[in-house]
Legacy VTK file of the C-alpha trace (Angstrom):
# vtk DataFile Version 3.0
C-alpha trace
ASCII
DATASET POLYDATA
POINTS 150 float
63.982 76.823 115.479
63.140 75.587 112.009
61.484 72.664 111.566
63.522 70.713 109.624
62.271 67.242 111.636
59.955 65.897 108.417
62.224 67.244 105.695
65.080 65.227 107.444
63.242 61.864 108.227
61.191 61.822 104.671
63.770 63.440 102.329
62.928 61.036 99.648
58.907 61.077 100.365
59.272 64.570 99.722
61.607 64.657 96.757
59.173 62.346 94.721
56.004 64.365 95.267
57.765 65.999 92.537
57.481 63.356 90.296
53.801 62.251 91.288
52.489 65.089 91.074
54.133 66.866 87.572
51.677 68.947 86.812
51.345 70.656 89.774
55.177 71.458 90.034
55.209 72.275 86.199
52.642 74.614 86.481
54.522 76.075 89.983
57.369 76.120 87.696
55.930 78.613 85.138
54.120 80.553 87.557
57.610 81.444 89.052
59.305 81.898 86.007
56.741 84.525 84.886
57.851 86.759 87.733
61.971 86.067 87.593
64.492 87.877 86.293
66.116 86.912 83.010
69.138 87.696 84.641
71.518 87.922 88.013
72.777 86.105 90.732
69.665 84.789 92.289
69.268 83.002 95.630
66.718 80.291 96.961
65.550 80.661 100.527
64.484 77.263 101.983
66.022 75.659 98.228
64.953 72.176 99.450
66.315 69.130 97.290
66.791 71.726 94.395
63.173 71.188 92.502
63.194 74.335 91.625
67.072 75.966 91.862
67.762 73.518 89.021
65.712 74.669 86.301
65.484 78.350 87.377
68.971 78.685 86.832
69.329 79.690 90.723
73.160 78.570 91.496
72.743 79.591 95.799
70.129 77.927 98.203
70.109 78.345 101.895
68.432 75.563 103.567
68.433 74.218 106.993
67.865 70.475 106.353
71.159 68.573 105.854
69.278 66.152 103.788
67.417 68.237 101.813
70.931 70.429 101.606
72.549 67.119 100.880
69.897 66.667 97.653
70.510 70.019 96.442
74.231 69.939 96.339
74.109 66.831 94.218
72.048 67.980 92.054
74.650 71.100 91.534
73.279 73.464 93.760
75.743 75.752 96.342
73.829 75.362 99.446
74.665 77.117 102.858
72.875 75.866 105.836
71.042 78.239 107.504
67.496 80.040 107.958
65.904 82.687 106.873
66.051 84.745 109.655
69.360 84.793 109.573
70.966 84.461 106.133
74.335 83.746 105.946
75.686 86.320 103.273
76.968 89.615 102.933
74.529 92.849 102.368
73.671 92.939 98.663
75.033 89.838 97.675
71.909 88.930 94.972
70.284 90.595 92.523
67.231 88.577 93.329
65.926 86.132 96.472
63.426 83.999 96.092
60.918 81.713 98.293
59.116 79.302 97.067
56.467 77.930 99.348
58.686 78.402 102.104
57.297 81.651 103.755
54.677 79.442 105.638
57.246 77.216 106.994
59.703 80.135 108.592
59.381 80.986 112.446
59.189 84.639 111.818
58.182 85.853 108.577
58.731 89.392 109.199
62.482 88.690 110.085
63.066 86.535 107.092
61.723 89.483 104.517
64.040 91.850 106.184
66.897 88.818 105.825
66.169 89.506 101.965
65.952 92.723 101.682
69.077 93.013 102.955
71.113 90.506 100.769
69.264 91.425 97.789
71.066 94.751 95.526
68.931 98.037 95.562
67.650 97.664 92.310
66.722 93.710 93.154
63.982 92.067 93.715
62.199 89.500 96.456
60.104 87.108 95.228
57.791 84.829 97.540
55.833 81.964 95.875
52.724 80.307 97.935
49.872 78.063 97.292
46.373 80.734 98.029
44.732 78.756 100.347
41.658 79.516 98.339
43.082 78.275 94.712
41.936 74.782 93.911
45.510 73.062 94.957
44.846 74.718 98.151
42.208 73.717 98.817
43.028 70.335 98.101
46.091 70.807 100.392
43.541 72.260 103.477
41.401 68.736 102.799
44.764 66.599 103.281
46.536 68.165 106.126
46.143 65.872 108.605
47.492 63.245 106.575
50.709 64.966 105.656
53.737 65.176 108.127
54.850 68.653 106.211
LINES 1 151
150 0 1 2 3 4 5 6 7 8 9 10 11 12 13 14 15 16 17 18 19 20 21 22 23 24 25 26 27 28 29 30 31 32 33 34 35 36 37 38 39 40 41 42 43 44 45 46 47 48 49 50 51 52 53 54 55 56 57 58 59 60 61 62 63 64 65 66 67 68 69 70 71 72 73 74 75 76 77 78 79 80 81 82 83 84 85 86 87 88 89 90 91 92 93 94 95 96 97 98 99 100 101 102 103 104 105 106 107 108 109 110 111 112 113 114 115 116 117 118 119 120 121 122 123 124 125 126 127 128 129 130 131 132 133 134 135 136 137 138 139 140 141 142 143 144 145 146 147 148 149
């Protein structure tokens, strides 16, 4: 089962880390875009409110928070609910997938890679995004994780 409990109850707590914290999501931002396509249907695994959909030019998410889904639709996002375990599109569907600090918040990690292999063309590409636990931002994030509810 996902655990969508905190993303549902603190939507907007989330959402506006965002804002407090702009560098760190600006510099997230350009890590990712480094490592994207230029082109192709992408999709977002776990897409969240949108933070990062939006400006990547990703058009698909797959998220299995209603609010969070609710976010990223109004901020023009397609969203499907769902996990990703079990993605909700055909074989090949995307010419790209990407996670973005999601992978440590799936039950099964080796079932959601499969998931994108699967939807993702031959010639595509899987991208997963993380904070090394060892960088300074996460180690700032091991210091504080007591005191955060995600």
């Amino acid at each position: 089962m996902a655990r969508v409990g905190p993303f549902d109850t603190y939507t907007k707590r989330y959402d506006a880390w965002f804002e407090r914290h702009r560098h760190e999501y600006e510099s997230e931002l350009a890590a990712v875009r480094q490592v994207l396509p230029k082109t192709g249907r992408g999709l977002e695994i776990g897409v969240g409110g949108g933070r990062f959909a939006v400006p990547l030019g990703i058009r698909t998410g797959v998220e299995p928070s209603a609010a969070m889904r609710a976010l990223a639709r109004e901020r023009g996002v397609n969203v499907e609910d769902g996990v990703a375990e079990r993605l909700p599109f055909v074989d090949g569907a995307f010419d790209f997938v990407l996670f973005v600090t999601t992978i440590c918040f799936v039950d099964d990690i080796d079932a959601a890679l499969r998931e994108a292999a699967r939807v993702v063309t031959a010639e595509g590409s899987v991208i997963v995004g993380f904070v090394d636990k060892e960088s300074p931002l996460g180690q700032k994030y091991i210091t504080h994780k007591m005191d955060n509810v995600f």
